[in-house]
matplotlib code that plots the C-alpha trace (Angstrom):
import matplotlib.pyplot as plt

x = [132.6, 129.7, 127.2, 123.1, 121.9, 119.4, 115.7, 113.9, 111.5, 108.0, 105.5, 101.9, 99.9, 96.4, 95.7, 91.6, 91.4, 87.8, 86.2, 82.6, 80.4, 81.8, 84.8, 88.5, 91.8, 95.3, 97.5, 101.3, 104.0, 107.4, 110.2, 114.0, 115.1, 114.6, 112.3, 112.1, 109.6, 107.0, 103.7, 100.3, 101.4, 103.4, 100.6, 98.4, 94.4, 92.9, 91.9, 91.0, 87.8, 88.7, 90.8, 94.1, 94.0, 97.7, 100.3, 103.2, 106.0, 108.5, 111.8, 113.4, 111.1, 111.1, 107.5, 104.9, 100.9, 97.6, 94.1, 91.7, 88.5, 86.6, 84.1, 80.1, 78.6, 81.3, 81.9, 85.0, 87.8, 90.4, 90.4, 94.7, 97.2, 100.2, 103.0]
y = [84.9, 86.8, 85.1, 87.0, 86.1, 89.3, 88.0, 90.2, 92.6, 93.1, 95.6, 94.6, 97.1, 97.6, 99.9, 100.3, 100.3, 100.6, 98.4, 97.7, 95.3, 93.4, 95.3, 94.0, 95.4, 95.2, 94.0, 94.5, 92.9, 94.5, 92.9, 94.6, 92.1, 89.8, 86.8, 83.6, 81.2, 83.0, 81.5, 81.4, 79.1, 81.9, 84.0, 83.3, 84.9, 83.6, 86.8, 88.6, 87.7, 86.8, 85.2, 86.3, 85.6, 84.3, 86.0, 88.2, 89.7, 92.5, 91.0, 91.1, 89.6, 92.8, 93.2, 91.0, 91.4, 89.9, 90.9, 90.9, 89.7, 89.8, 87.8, 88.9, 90.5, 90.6, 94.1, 94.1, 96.4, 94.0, 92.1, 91.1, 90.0, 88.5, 86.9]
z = [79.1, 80.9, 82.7, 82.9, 86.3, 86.2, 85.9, 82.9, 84.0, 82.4, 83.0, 81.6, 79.9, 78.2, 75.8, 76.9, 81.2, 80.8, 78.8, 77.8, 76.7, 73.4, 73.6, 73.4, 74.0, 73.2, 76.1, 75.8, 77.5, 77.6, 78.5, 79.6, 78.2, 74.8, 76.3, 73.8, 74.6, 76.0, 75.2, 77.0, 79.5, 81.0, 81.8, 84.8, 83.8, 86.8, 88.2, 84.7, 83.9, 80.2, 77.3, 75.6, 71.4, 70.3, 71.1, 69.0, 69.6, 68.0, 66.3, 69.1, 71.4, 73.9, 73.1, 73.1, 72.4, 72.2, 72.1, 75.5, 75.3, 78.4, 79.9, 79.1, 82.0, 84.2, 86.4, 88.2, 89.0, 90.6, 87.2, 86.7, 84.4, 85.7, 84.3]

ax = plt.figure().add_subplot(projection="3d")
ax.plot(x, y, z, "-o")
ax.set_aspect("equal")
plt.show()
């Protein structure tokens, strides 16, 4: 038998960089791997200035989504996502 003891990468990506007020965005997650479980406890927005809607993902769970809102009145370029 085989045993997996490589760690998934993911690479976090929005589809608007620059958004503006009462705008949202589409934030992917993809995976090198297929990732079960993955939920919104998995995802630290402590630096991002806003909220994540539920989650999806792709039938093979390579390729998860929500939708970003961000916080009202909030200007800031340092702004992360991290999983």
């Amino acid at each position: 038998y085989f045993v997996d003891t490589m760690r998934p990468t993911a690479t976090i990506t929005l589809a608007d960089t620059a958004l503006t007020a009462g705008e949202t965005t589409t934030v992917t997650f993809r995976f090198s791997t297929s990732v079960t479980g993955f939920d919104a406890s998995n995802i630290n927005l402590s630096n991002a200035n806003g909220t994540l809607g539920p989650l999806t993902s792709n039938a093979n769970h390579t390729v998860w989504t929500a939708t970003f809102t961000p916080t009202a009145n909030v200007n800031d370029t340092t702004n992360t996502i991290r999983v």
